[in-house]
C-alpha positions as CSV (number, residue, x, y, z in Angstrom):
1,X,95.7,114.6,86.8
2,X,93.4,113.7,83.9
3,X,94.5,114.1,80.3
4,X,92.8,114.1,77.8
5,X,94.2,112.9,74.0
6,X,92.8,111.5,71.1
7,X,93.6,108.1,69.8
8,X,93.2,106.7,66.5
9,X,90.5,104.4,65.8
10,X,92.0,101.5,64.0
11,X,90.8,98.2,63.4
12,X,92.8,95.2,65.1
13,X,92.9,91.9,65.5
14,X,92.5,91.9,68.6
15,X,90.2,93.9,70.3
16,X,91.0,92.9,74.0
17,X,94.4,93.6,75.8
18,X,96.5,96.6,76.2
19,X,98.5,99.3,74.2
20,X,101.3,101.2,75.4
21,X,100.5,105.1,75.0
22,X,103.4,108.2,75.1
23,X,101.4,110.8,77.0
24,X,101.9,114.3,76.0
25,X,101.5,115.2,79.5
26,X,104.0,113.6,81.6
27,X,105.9,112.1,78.7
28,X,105.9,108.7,80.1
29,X,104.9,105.7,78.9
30,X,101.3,104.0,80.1
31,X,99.3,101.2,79.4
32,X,95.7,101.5,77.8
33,X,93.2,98.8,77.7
34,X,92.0,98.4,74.1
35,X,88.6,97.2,74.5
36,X,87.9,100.4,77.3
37,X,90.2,102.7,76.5
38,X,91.0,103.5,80.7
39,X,94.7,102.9,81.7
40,X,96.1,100.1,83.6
41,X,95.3,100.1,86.9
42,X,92.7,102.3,86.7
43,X,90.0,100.8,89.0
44,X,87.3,104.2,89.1
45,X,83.9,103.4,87.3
């Protein structure tokens, strides 16, 4: 199912590598890649 949510746009340190994210849909935890914003595992273009 896609989801949409809006994350804030901070600055960080590091740009690359991934965030964990408390979805208000499911209310599980998933990982987001900072630098593209898609979730782990996510291999669609």
């Amino acid at each position: 199912m896609k989801v949409q949510a809006w994350l804030a746009d901070e600055p960080s340190a590091k740009p690359s590598g991934f965030e964990l994210f408390e979805c208000p849909a499911c209310t599980q935890v998933h990982f987001i890649d900072r630098s593209t914003g898609k979730l782990l595992g996510d291999n669609s273009k």
